[in-house]
N, C-alpha and C positions, 0 to 999 in steps of 0.2 A: 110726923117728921121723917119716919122711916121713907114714906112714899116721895116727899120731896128729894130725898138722900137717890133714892134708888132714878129717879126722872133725872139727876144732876148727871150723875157716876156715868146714864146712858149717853147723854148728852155731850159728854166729855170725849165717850169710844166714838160718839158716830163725828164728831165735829174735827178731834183730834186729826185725824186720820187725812181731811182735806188738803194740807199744807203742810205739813210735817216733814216731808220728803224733800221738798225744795229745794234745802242747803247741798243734796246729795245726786241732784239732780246730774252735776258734771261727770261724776264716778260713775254711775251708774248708764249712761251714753258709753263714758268707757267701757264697761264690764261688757254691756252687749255690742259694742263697736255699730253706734248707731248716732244721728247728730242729736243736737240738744232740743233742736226742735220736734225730735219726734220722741222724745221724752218726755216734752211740756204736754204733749197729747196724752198722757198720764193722768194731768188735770181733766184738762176735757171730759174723757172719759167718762170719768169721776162725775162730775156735775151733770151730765148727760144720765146717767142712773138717779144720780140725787131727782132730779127733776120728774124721772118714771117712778121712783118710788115714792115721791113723796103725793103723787097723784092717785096713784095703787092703791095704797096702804089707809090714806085716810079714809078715801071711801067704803074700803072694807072694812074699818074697823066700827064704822057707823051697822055691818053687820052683822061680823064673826067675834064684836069684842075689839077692846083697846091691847087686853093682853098679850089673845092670842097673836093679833097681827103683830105686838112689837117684840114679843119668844120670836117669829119667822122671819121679821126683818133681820133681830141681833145676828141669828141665824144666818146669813145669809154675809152678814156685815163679819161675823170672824170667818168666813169662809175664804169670802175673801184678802181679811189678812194676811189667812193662812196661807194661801196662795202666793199671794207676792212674797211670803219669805220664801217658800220654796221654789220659783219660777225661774225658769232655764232658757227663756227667750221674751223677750219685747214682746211678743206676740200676745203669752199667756200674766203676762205684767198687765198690758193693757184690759183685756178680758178680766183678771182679778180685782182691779181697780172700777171695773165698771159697774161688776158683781160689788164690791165695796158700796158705792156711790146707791145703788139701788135699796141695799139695808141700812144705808144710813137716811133713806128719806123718812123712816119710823120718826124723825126728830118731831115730824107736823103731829104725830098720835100724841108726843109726850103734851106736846101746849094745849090737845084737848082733851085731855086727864087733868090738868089745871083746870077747866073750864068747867070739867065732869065734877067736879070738887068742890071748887071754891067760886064767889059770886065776887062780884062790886069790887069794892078797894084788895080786898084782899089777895083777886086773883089779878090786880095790876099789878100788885107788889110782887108776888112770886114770879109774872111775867118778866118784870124789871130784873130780878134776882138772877133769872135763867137768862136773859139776855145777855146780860154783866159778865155771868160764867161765858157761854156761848162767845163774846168778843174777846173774852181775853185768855180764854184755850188756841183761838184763830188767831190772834197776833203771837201769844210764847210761842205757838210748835213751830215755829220754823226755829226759833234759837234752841228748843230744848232740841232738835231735830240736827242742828251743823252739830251741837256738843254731843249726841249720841255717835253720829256719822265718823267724829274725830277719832271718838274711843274704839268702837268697832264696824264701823263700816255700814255703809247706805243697807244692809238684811236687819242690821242690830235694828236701825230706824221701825221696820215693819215689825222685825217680832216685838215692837214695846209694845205697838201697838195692837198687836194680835194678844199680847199677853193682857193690856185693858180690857179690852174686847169680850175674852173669856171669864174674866173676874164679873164682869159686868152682865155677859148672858148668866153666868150661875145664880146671881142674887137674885136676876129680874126673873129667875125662875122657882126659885123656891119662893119669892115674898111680891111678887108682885101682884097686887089685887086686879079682880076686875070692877073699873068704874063706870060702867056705864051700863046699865039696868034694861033699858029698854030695847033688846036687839029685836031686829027683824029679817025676815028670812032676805036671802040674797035675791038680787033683781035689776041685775043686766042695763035695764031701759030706766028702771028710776035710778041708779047709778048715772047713767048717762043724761038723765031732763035734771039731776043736781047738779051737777056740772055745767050743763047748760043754762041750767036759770041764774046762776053764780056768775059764770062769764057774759051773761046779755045785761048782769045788772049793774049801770053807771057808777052805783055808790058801792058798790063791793069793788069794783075796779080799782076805785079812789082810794077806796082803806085800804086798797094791798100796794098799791102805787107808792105813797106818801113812805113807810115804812122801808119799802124798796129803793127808794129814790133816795133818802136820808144812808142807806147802807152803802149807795150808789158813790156818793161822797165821799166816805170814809175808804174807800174799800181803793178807788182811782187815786187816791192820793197815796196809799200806803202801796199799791203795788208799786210806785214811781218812786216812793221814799229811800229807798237803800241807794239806787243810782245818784239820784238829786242829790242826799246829805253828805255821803261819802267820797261820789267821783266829781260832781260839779261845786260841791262845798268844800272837798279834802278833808270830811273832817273824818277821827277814828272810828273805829266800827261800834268802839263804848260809850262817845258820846252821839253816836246816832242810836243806839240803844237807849238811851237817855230822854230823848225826844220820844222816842216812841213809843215809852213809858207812859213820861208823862200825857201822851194822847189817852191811854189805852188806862190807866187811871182816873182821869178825869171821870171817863164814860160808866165805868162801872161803877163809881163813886156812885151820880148821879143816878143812875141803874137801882141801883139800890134800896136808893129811898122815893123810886118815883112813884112808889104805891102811898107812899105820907104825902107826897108832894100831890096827888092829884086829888087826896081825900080833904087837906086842907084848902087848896084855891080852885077843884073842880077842874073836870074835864078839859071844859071850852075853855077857862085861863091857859093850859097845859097846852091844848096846839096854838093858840094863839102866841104867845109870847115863846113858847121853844118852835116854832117857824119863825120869829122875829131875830128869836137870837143867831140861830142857821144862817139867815141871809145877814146877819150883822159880819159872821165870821167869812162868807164868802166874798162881800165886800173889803173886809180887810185885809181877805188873800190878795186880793185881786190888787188893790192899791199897793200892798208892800211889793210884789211879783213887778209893779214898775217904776216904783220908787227906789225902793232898795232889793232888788230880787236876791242878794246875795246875806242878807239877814235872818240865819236858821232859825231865832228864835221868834221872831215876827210871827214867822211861815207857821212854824208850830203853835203860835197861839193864839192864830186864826183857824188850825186843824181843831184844839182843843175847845172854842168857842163854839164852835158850829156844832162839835161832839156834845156838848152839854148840851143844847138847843135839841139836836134830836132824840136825845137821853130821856129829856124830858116829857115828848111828844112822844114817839116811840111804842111804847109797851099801853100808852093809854089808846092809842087808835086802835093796835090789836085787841085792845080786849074789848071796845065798842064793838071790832068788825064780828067776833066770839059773839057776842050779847045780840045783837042782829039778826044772826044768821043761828040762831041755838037750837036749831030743830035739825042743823046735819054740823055740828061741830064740827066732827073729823074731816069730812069733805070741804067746809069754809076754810077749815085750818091746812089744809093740805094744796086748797087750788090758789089760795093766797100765799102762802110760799110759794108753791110755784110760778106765780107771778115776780114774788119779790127778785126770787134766783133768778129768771129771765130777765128780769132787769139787770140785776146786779150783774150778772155774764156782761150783755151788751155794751152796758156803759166802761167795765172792765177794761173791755176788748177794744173798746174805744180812746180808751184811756191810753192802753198800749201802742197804736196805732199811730196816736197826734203828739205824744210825747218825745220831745226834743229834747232832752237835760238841762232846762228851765223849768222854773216854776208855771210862767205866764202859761203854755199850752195848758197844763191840770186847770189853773187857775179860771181859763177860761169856761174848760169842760164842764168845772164843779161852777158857776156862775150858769148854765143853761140848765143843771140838773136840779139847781135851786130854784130856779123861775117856773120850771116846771114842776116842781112840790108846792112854789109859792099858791101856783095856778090850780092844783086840784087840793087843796088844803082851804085857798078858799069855796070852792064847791061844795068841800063838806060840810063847814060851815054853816051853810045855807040850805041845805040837803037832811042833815042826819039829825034828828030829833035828839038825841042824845047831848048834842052839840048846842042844840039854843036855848 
């Protein structure tokens, strides 16, 4: 219990950190008298480290220890904190935030210390559990993030997080075990042919696609949500909080228990019917968006419909992808997020792009990103022995 507490606590400093700053983003363009767009590069940044660290770190932990790499990541993750509390230009803002993004890629070590652990149902369950955490640290920090910003200003934001950060490298250094037994010495070129054999193989693509594709959804809709509910709907800022509660509820709910839910009806029930439910909820966006597009409650429980859907599928594909590939965990685990995040960037970015203050553009977006889950979902099915 201690060792899940200590994966959670981590989980929370490196995740927290992504989106937190958002509500402060206007202030802070002030302070350094720069536009807001070169602010948002903040983000980028950000996920531009996520991306290198989480490719880094899994493969070395396949050598030097799960540990040790995630003491250097944390490392690395309050460094940069620290950084951006104290930072005196854009310049070193950006540089901290990238430093940031590269110690938070340790997150792919923590899911293969679940895997180093625990087998079957049970590391579905803890998967679901960390997930559940994981979405709804990423949906609150931006609110706990505007009510920090209000009390003391866009540095208070970082040092919360710098102050998690530090609570969390000290425990993960006096108590965290090493779980993985069988190190081997460091080696350049088979670092490089796992990576390689991982990205040439169709069905590792698929399990990391399906997952990323499902986050795809969730992710395009919710950056679009504050404009939509508030400026093209009028409604208050508390009941568009309300909405996107009830999303962000649903999921973890679900999250939850999808380690009982897949040990009672089986894997192959699990993607099949949470892929059914998904395309039930992007159908039903899609319909309200031109029926009634001005129906918040509709819209939201078409978000919440499809959230259960890949609630359910979700943490079961990753831990097939785990079980698969179990002779480089950390590297499976690492180069499948960094698939997932690559997706999840693009389609984002997409999202921002075609977005009008209608629903109907998302609407449409998340209708292409379901055909193509629908599409390599059924691949799997057909493909992964686990699955028939």
């Amino acid at each position: 219990m201690l060792l899940f507490f200590l994966l959670v606590l981590s989980l929370i400093a490196q995740y927290i950190e992504l989106d937190i700053a958002v509500p402060s983003f206007p202030d802070i363009a002030s302070h350094f008298h720069v536009s807001y767009n070169v602010i948002q590069q903040t983000v980028v940044y950000n996920f531009l480290g996520l991306c290198i660290g989480e490719l880094l770190f899994g493969a070395l932990s396949e050598f030097y220890g799960r540990r040790k790499i995630i003491i250097i990541g944390h490392t690395l993750l309050l460094i940069g904190a620290t950084g951006c509390v104290i930072a005196q230009s854009i310049f070193w803002l950006l540089v901290f935030r990238f430093i940031q993004g590269i110690g938070a890629g340790t997150s792919v070590v923590m899911f293969a210390i679940v895997a180093d652990c625990y087998q079957g149902n049970k590391a579905t369950k803890f998967i679901g559990i960390m997930n559940a955490i994981v979405t709804i640290v990423i949906a609150l920090a931006p609110i706990l993030g505007s009510l920090i910003n209000e009390a003391v200003g866009w540095r208070g934001i970082y040092t919360s997080v710098a102050i998690i950060c530090i609570i969390s490298w000290i425990l993960l250094l006096l108590w965290l075990p090493e779980t993985k037994k069988d190190l081997t010495v460091f080696n350049f070129r088979k670092m490089v042919k796992d990576y390689q054999r991982l990205f040439y193989d169709i069905k590792f693509i698929a399990l990391s696609l399906v997952p990323g594709l499902f986050s795809s959804i969730y992710i395009s809709f919710i950056t679009c949500a504050p404009s939509l509910y508030m400026e093209t709907f009028a409604l208050p800022g508390t009941v568009y909080a309300i909405h996107q509660s009830a999303i962000v509820a649903c999921y973890a709910l679900i999250s939850l228990f999808s380690g009982d839910i897949a040990r009672y009806f089986g894997y192959r029930w699990c993607i099949i019917n949470g892929t059914i439910i998904i395309a039930v909820g992007a159908l039903f966006l899609l319909i309200t968006s031109i029926i009634v597009p001005d129906f918040s409650a509709f819209i939201t429980l078409s978000i919440v419909i499809a959230t259960i859907g890949g609630a359910i599928c979700q943490t079961v594909i990753f831990n097939i992808l785990i079980n698969i590939f179990s002779e480089t965990k950390g590297t499976a685990s690492a180069a499948s997020m960094f698939i997932r995040h690559l997706v999840l960037t693009t389609f984002t970015w997409l999202s921002s792009c075609i977005y009008n203050g209608h629903i109907i553009s998302v609407s449409l977006l998340i209708l292409l990103i379901v055909t193509l889950e629908c599409i390599f979902t059924a691949y799997l099915l057909q493909s992964t022995q686990y699955l028939r």
